[in-house]
C-alpha positions as CSV (number, residue, x, y, z in Angstrom):
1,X,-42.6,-25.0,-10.0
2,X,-40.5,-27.1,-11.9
3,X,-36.8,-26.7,-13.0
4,X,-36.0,-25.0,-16.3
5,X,-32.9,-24.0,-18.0
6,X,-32.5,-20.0,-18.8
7,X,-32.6,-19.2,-22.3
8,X,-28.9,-17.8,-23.3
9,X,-29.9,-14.2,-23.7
10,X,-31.2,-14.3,-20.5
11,X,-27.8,-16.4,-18.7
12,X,-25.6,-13.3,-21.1
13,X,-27.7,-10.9,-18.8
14,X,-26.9,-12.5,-15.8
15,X,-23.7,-12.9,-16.8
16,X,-23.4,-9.5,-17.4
17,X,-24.5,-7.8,-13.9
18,X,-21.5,-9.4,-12.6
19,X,-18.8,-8.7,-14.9
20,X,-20.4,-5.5,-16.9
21,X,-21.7,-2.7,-13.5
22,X,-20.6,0.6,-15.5
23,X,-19.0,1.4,-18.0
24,X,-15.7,1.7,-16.8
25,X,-16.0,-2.4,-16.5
26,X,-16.5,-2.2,-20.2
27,X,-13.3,-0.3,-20.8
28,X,-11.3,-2.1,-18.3
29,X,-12.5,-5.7,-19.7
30,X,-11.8,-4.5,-23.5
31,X,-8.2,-3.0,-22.6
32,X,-7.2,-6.3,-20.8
33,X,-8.2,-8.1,-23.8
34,X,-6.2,-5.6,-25.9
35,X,-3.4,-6.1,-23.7
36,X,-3.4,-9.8,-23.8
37,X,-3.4,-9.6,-27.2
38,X,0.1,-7.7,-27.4
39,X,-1.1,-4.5,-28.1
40,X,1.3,-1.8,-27.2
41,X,-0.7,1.1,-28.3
42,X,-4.4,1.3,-26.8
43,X,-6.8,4.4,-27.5
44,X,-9.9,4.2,-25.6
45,X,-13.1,6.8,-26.5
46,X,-15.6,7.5,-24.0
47,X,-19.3,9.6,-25.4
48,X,-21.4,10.8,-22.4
49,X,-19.4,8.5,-19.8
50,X,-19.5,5.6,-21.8
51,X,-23.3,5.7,-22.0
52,X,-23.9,6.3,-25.3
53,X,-20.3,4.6,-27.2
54,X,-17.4,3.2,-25.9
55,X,-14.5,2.5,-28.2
56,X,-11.6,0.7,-28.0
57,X,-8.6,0.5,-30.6
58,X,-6.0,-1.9,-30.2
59,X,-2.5,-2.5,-32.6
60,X,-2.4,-6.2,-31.1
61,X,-2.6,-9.4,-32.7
62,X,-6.3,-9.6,-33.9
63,X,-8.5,-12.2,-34.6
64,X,-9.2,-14.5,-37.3
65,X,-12.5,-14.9,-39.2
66,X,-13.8,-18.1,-37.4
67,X,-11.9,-16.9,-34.3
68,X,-14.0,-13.6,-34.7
69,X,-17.2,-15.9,-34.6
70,X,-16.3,-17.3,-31.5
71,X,-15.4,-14.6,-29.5
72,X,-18.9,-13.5,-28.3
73,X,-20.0,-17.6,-27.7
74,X,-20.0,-17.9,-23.8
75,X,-16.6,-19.2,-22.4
76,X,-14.6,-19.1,-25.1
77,X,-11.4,-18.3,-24.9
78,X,-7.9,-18.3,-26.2
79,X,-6.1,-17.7,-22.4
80,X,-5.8,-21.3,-21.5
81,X,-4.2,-23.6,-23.6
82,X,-3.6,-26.3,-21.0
83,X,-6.7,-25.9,-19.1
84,X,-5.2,-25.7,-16.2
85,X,-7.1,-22.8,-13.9
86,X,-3.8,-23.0,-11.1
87,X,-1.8,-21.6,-14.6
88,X,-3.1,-18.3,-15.5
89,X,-0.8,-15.6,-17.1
90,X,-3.2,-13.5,-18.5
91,X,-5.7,-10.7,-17.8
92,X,-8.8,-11.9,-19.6
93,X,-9.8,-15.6,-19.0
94,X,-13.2,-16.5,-18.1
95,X,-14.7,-16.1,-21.3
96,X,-17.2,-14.1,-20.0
97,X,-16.7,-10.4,-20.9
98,X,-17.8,-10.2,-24.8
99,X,-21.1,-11.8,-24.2
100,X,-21.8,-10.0,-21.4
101,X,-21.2,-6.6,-22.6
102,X,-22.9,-8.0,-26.2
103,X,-26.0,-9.2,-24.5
104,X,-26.6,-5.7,-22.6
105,X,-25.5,-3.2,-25.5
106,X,-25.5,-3.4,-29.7
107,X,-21.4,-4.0,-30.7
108,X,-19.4,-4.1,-33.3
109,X,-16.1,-5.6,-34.0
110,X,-13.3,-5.2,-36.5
111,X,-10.4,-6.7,-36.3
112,X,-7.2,-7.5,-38.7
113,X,-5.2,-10.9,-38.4
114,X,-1.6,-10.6,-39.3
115,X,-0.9,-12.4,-43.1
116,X,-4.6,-12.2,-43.9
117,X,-5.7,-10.3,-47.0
118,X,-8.2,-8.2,-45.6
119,X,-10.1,-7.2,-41.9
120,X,-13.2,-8.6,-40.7
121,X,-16.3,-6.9,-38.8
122,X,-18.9,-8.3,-36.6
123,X,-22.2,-7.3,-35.7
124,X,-22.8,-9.3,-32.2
125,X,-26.8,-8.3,-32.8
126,X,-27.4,-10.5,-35.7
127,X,-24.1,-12.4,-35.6
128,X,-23.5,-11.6,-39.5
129,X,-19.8,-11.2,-40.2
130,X,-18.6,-9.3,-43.4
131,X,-15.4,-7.8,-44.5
132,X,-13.7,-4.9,-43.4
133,X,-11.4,-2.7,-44.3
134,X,-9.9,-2.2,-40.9
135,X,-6.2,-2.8,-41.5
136,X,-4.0,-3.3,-38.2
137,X,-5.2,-4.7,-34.7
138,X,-8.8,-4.6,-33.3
139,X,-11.2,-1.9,-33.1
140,X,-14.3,-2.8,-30.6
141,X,-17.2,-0.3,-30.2
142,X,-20.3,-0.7,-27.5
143,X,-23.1,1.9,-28.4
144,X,-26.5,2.3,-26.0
145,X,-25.2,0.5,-23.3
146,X,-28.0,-1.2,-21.0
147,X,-30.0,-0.4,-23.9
148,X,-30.9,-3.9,-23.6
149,X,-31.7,-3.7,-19.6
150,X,-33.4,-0.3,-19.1
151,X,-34.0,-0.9,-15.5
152,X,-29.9,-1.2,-15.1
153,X,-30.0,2.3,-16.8
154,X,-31.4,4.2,-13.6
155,X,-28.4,2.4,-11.6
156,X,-25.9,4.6,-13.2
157,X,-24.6,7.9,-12.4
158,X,-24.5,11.0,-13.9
159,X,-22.3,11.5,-17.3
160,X,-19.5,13.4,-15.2
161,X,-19.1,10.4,-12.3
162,X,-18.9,7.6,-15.1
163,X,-16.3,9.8,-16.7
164,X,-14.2,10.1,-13.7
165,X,-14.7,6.0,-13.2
166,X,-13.1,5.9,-16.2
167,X,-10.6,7.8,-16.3
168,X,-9.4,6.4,-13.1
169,X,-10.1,2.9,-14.6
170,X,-7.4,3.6,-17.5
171,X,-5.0,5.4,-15.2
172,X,-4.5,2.2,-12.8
173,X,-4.5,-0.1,-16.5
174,X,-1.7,2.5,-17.5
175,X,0.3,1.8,-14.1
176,X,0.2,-1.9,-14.5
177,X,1.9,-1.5,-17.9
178,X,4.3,1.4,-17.9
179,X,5.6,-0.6,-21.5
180,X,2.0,0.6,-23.0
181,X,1.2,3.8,-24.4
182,X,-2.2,5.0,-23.5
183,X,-4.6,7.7,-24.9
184,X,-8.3,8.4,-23.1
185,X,-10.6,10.8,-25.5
186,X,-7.4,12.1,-26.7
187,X,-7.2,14.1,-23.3
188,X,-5.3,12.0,-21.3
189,X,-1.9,10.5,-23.0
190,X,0.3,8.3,-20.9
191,X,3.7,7.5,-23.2
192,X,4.4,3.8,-24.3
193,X,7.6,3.0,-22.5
194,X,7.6,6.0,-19.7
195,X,9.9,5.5,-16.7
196,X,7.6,3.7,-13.7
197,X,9.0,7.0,-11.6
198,X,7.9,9.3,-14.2
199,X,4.4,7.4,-14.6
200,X,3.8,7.5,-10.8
201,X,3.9,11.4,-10.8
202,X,2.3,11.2,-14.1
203,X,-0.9,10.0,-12.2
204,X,-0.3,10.5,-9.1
205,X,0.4,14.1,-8.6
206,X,3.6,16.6,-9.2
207,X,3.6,16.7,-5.0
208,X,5.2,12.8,-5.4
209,X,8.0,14.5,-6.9
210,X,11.1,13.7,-4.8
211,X,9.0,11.9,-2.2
212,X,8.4,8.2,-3.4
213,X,10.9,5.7,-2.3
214,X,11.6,3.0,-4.2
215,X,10.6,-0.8,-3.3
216,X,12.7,-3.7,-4.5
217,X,12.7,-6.8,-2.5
218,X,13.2,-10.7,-3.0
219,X,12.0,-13.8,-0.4
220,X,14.0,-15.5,1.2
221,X,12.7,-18.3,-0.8
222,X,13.2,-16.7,-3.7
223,X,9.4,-17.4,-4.8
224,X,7.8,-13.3,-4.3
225,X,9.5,-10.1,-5.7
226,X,8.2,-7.2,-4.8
227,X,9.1,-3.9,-6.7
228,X,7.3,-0.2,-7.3
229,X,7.2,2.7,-5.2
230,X,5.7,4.0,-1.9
231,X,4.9,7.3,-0.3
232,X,7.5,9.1,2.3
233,X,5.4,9.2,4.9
234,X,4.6,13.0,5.3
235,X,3.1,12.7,2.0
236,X,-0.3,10.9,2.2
237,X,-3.9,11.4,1.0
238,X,-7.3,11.2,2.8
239,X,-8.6,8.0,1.4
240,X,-7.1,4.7,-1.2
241,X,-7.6,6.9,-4.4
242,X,-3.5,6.6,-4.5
243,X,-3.0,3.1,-3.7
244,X,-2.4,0.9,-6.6
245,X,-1.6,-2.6,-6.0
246,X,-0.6,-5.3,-8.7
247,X,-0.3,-9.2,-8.3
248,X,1.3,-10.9,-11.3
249,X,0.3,-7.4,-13.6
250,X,-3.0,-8.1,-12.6
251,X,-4.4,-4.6,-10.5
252,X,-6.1,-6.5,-7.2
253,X,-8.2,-5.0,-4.7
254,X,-7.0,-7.7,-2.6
255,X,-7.3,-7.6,1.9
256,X,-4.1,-8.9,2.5
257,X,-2.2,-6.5,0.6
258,X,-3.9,-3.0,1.8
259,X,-3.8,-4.4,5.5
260,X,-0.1,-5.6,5.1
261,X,0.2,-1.8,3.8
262,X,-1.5,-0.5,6.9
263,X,1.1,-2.4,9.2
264,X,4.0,-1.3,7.4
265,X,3.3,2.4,7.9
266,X,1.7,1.9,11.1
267,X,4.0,3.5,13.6
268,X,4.7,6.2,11.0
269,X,1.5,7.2,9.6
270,X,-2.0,8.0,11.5
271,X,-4.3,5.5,11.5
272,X,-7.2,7.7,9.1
273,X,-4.6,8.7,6.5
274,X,-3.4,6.5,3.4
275,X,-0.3,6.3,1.8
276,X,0.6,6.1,-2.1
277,X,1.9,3.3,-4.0
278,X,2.7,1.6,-6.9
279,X,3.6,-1.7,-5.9
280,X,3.9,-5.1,-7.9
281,X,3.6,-8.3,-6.5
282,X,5.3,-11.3,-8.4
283,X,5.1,-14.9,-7.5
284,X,4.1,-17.9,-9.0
285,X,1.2,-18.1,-10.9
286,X,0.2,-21.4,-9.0
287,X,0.3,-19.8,-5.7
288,X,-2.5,-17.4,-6.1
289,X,-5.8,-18.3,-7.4
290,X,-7.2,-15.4,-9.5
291,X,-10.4,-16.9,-10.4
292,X,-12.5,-16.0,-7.7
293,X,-13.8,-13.0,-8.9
294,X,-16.1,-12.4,-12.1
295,X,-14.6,-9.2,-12.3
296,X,-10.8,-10.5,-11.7
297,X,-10.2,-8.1,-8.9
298,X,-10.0,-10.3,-6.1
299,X,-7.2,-12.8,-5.9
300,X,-6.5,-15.9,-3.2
301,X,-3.2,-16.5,-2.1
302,X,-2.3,-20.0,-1.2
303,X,-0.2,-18.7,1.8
304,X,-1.5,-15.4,2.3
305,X,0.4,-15.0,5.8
306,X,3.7,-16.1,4.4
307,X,2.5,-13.2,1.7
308,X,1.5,-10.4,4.0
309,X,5.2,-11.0,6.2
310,X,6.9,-10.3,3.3
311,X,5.4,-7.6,2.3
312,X,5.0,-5.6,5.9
313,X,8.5,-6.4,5.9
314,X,9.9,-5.1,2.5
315,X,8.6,-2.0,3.5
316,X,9.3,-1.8,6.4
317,X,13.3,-2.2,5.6
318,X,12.3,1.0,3.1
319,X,11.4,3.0,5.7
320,X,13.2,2.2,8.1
321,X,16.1,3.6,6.2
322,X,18.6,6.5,8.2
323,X,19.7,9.3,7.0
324,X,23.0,8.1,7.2
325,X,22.2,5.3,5.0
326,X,22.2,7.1,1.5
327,X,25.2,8.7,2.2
328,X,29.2,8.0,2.4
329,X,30.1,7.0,5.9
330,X,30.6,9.8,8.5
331,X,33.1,9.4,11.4
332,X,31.0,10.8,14.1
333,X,30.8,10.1,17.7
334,X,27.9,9.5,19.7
335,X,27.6,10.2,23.3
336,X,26.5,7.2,25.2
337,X,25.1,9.3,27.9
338,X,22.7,11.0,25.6
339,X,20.7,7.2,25.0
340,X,17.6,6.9,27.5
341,X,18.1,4.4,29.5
342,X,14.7,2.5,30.3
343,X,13.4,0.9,33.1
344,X,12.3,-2.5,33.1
345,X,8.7,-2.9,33.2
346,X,7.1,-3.5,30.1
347,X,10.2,-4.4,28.4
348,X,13.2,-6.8,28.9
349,X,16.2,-4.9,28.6
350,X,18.7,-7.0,26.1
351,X,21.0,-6.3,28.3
352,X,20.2,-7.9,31.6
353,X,20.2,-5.9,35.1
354,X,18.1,-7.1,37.7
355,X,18.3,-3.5,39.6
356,X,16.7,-1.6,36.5
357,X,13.0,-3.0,37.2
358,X,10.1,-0.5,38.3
359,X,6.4,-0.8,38.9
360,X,5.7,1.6,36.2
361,X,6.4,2.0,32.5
362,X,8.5,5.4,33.0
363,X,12.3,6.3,31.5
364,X,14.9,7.1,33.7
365,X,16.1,10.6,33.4
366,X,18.5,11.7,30.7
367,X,20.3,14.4,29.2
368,X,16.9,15.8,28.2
369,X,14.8,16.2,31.1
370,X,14.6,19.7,32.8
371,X,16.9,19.0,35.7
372,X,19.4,17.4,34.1
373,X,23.1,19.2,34.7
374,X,24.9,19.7,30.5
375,X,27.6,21.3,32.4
376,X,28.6,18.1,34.2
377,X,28.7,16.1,30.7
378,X,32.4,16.1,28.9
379,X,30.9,17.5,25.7
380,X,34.5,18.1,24.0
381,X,34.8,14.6,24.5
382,X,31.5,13.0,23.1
383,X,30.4,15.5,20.7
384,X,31.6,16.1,16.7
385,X,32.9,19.5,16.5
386,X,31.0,22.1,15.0
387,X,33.1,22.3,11.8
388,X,32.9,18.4,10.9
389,X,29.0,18.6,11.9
390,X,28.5,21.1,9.0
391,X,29.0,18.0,7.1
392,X,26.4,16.0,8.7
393,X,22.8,15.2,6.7
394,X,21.4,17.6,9.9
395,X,24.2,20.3,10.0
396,X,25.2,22.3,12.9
397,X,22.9,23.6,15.5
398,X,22.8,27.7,15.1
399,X,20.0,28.4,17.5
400,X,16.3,27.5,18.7
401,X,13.4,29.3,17.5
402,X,10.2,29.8,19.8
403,X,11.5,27.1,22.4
404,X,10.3,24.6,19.8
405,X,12.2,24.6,16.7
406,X,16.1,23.7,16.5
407,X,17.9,25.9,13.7
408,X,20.8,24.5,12.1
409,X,22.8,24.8,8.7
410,X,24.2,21.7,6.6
411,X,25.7,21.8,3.1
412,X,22.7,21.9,1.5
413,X,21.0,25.0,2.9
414,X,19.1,25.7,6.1
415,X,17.6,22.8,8.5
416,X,14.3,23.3,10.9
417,X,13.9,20.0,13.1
418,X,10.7,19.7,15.2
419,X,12.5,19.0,18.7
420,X,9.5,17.6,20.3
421,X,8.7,14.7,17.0
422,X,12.8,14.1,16.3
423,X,12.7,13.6,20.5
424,X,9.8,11.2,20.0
425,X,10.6,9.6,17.4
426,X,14.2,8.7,19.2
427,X,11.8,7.8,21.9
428,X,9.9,5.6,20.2
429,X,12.5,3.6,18.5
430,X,14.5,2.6,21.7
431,X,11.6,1.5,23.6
432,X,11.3,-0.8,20.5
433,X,15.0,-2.1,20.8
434,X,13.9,-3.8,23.9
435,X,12.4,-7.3,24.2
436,X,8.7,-7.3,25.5
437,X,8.2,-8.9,29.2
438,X,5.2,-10.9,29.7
439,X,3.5,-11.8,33.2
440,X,2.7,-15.3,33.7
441,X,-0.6,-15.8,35.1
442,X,-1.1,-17.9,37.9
443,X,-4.6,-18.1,37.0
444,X,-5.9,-17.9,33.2
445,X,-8.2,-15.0,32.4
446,X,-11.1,-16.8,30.4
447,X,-13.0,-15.3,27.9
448,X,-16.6,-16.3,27.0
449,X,-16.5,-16.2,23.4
450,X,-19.0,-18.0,20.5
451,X,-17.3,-21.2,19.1
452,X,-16.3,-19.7,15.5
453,X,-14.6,-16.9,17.2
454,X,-13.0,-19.2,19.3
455,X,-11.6,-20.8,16.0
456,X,-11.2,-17.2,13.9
457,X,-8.3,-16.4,17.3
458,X,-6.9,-19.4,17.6
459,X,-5.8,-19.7,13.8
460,X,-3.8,-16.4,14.8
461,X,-2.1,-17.8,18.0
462,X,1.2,-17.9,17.1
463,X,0.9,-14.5,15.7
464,X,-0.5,-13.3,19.2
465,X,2.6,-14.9,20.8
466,X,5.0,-13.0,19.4
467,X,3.0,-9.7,20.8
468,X,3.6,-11.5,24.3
469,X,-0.2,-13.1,24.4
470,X,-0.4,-17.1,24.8
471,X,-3.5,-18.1,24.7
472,X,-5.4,-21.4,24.2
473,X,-8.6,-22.9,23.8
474,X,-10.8,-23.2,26.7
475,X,-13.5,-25.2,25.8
476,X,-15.6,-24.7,22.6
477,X,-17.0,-21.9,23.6
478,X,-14.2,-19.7,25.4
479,X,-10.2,-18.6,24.8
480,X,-7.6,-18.7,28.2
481,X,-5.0,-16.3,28.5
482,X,-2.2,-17.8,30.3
483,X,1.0,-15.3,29.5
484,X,0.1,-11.3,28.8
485,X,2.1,-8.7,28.2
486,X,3.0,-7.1,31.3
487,X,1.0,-4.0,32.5
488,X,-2.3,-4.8,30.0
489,X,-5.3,-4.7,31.4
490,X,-7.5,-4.5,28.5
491,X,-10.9,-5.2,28.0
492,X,-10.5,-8.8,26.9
493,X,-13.4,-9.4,25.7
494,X,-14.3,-6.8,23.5
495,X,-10.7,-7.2,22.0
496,X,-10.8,-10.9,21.3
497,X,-14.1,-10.0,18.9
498,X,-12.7,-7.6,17.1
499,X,-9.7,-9.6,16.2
500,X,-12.0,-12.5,15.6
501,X,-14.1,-10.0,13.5
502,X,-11.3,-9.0,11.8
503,X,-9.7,-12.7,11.1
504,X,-13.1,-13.7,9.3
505,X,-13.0,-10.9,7.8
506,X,-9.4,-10.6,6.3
507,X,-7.9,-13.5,6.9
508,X,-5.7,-12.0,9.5
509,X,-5.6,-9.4,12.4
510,X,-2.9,-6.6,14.0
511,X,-5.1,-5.2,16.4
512,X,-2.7,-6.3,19.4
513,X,0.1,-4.8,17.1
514,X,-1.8,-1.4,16.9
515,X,-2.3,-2.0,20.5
516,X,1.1,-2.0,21.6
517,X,2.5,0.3,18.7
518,X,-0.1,2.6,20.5
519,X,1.3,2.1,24.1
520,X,4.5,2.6,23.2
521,X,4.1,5.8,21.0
522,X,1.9,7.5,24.1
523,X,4.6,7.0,26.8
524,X,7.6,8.0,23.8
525,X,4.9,11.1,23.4
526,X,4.6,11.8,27.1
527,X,8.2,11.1,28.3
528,X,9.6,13.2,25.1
529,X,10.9,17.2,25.2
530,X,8.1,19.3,24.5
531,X,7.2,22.3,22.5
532,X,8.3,25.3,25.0
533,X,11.5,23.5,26.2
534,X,14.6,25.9,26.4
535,X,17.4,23.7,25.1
536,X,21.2,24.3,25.1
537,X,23.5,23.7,22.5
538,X,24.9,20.6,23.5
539,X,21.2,18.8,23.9
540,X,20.1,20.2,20.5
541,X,23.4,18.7,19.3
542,X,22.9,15.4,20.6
543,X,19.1,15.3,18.8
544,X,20.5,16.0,16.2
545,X,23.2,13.3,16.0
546,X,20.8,10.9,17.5
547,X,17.8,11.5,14.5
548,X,20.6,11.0,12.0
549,X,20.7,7.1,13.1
550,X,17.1,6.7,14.2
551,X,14.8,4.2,11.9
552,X,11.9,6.0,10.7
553,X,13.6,9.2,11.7
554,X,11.9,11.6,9.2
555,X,8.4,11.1,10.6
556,X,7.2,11.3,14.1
557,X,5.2,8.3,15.6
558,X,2.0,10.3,14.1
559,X,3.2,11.0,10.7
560,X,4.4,14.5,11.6
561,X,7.8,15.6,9.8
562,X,10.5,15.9,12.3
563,X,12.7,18.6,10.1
564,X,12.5,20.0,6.7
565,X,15.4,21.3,5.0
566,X,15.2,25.0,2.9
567,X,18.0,24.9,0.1
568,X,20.1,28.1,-0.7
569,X,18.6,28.3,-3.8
570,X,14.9,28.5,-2.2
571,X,16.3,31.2,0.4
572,X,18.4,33.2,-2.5
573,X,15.3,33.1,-4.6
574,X,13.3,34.9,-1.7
575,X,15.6,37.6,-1.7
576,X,16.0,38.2,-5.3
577,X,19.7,37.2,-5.3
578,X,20.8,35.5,-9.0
């Protein structure tokens, strides 16, 4: 059969199953154009989920009349004046979208450009171009859309799912420009100019009220910002619906990003629950290639490692935050004798001591274990006294309820701390104040792997290092482990394909990092005080003082809260008092 070229119609229908798949595509490729055209006001109409019409009004720059010829022509566009595809600062680019959506649907176009004595419509069916009377901005409607492709027709969903694409279609356009008013079917109204904060709620949920922190973070380099607003970590949702990521403005479903989120909350969030966020990525526009995708959600960083560090670590500083932190600096004092002291096994303590090795990963006893002696500790020496501890973000201990909750009272009202998760969680984080020790191994284990596996591990090898793995090439078809940490015996094997698996997949693995975030969160689990331990005062003191400067101490290692605080008002409203 010999080679013939497509008639256009039939290249504008190509075109359009990649860039045109429902009709939220249409509204998201007709608000970006809006917005690249300056608009500040956007009201988008949907009729039977965007089946039947789809409109889009715009108060933006419009278009000229031989401009408004052009628009529909394929690859024509007015977002690159240099020609330079490494320069792109705009939403709309390709010159793809009008066609597309023309060429599958019967549109219409008025538009009004500024200093011009009247508007202009098009009719992309016959091309023919008349005046208007349309007076500000653009106004673009698709009727019968796939009208053109009946088969595409059977592809979409019912009225009510297309809606809800939509909708959720303009919400994440609405949190990439907070500046932007918004109005969907005159149902859903998001304010030009609204606080990011107040927009989050807006869309997220009244429950993010009071439990988003704020992100705002510069490179060392000075090249990325980040900014926007994640999720405390005892608020999360079952799936991504809440994750909304930006890169330059642009909204991204981009691999590096969601599994440098993943990290970030990974020793404070279970591994099947998903955080929120709002967070926008900044950096220069020749670092990230946003071409790759006909439907500009996909983006390619030039150095997406030197990308995902930043990020994972941005947050990280975010939640790692004390409760101590946000507040004026309290003269306490911290009993020394309260810290577990850990042997050294899996760790190198920074603070060398040849005695403290053992053959197993176990804690030394301390102040909390059952057999420990309170009565033989100085605690009018080492403790705050009860009247300056009022002051503290935790309070004063007045009791223990059910052997598993400690009662106390602080300014702001009454305080319930989980002792097992605060205990775990203190646990947790000075197993991770330790350096990691690694075994030498007089003989390398070898792994039999297939030769682009071998090269999807090794590309992460420095990476490995850090987690206490050196490993080389052993062969082309096999990896040697020469250094491990100490006390892993893992299947090899299996867990070299899955990070291989995972590196051709994203780019990039942590599944030794969720390895050893797992390790240590077990033994901080199993060596912790449990729920049905009869505690003193003096040892639910010291918890108390010790979750107060503990990173991450609002959370147990499995997302759990660690204490919840009831204001007066809450209590004085359940008891009727004014």
């Amino acid at each position: 059969m010999s080679i013939r070229v497509l008639p256009d119609f039939l290249i504008n229908q190509i075109a359009a199953g990649e860039v045109v798949e429902r009709p939220a595509s249409v509204v998201k490729e007709l608000v970006e154009n809006a917005l690249d055209a300056g608009a500040d006001q956007i009201i988008v109409d949907v009729v039977d989920g965007g089946r039947t019409m789809i409109s889009v009004i715009d108060n933006g720059r419009g278009m000229a009349k031989e401009d408004l010829a052009n628009c529909v022509l394929r690859h024509a566009t007015s977002k690159l004046p240099d020609n330079d595809l490494l320069n792109i600062n705009f939403m709309g680019f390709r010159g793809e979208a009008l066609p597309s959506i023309a060429s599958v649907s019967n549109m219409t176009i008025d538009t009004f450009h500024n200093g011009a004595s009247h508007g202009w419509q098009l009719n992309a069916d016959t091309m023919e171009i008349k005046p208007s009377d349309w007076e500000k901005g653009t106004r673009i409607r698709v009727a019968n859309l796939f009208a053109k492709t009946p088969a595409r027709l059977k592809f979409l969903h019912t009225d009510k799912a297309e809606m809800l694409s939509v909708v959720d279609t303009v919400k994440r356009l609405a949190m990439a420009r907070v500046d932007v008013g918004f109005t969907l079917n005159n149902k859903w109204r998001f304010p030009k100019n609204q606080d990011l904060l107040e927009r989050v709620i807006f869309i997220m949920g009244e429950d993010t009220r009071d439990k988003m922190l704020r992100v705002d973070a510069t490179s060392s380099s000075s090249d990325m910002k980040l900014h926007g607003y994640i999720s405390n970590p005892t608020l999360r949702r079952a799936s991504s619906v809440d994750q909304y990521l930006f890169v330059n403005g642009r909204r991204v479903k981009d691999k590096v990003l969601v599994a440098a989120l993943r990290a970030a909350y990974m020793d404070v969030m279970h591994a099947r629950e998903f955080p929120l966020c709002a967070l926008y990525l900044e950096l220069p526009s020749k670092h990230v290639d946003v071409t790759v995708s006909p439907a500009k959600t996909e983006v390619h960083f030039l150095e997406p490692t030197h990308v995902r560090s930043f990020i994972i670590k941005s947050l990280r500083e975010v939640l790692a935050k004390t409760l101590n932190q946000n507040l004026q600096s309290v003269d306490t004092i911290v009993n020394k004798d309260f810290e577990i002291p850990l042997t050294q096994t899996f760790f190198d303590s920074r603070v060398q001591d040849s005695n403290l090795y053992a053959k197993h990963f176990v804690a030394e006893p301390s102040l909390y274990d059952r057999n420990s002696r309170i009565d033989e500790i100085d605690v009018s020496q080492n403790i705050v006294q009860q009247e300056s501890e009022f002051d503290l973000p935790l309070g004063r201990v007045i009791g223990q309820l059910n052997d598993k909750y400690i009662l106390a009272e602080n300014l702001n009202g009454f305080v319930i701390v989980d002792q097992h998760a605060a205990h775990e969680r203190i646990t947790y984080e000075k197993l991770r104040e330790h350096e990691m020790k690694t075994q030498p191994l007089l003989t390398p284990i070898v792994i039999k792997l297939r030769s682009e596996e071998v090269e999807s591990v090794l590309m992460i090898a420095d990476e490995l290092r850090q987690c206490g793995l050196h490993i080389d090439s052993f062969g082309d078809n096999a990896i040697a482990i020469f250094e491990k940490p100490a006390d892993w015996d893992l299947n090899w094997e299996k867990c070299f394909k899955e990070i291989a698996d995972e590196v051709r997949a994203n780019g990039h693995s942590s599944k030794i990092q969720e390895k050893l975030h797992l390790k240590l969160a077990n033994f901080a689990c199993h060596h912790s005080v449990r729920a049905g331990r009869k505690l003193n005062m003096a040892e639910m003191n010291a918890i108390l003082r010790d979750i107060e400067h503990t990173e991450r101490g609002g959370e147990c290692n499995h997302g759990r809260p660690v204490y919840q605080v009831i204001p007066i008002s809450k209590l004085d409203s359940l008891f009727e008092r004014a």
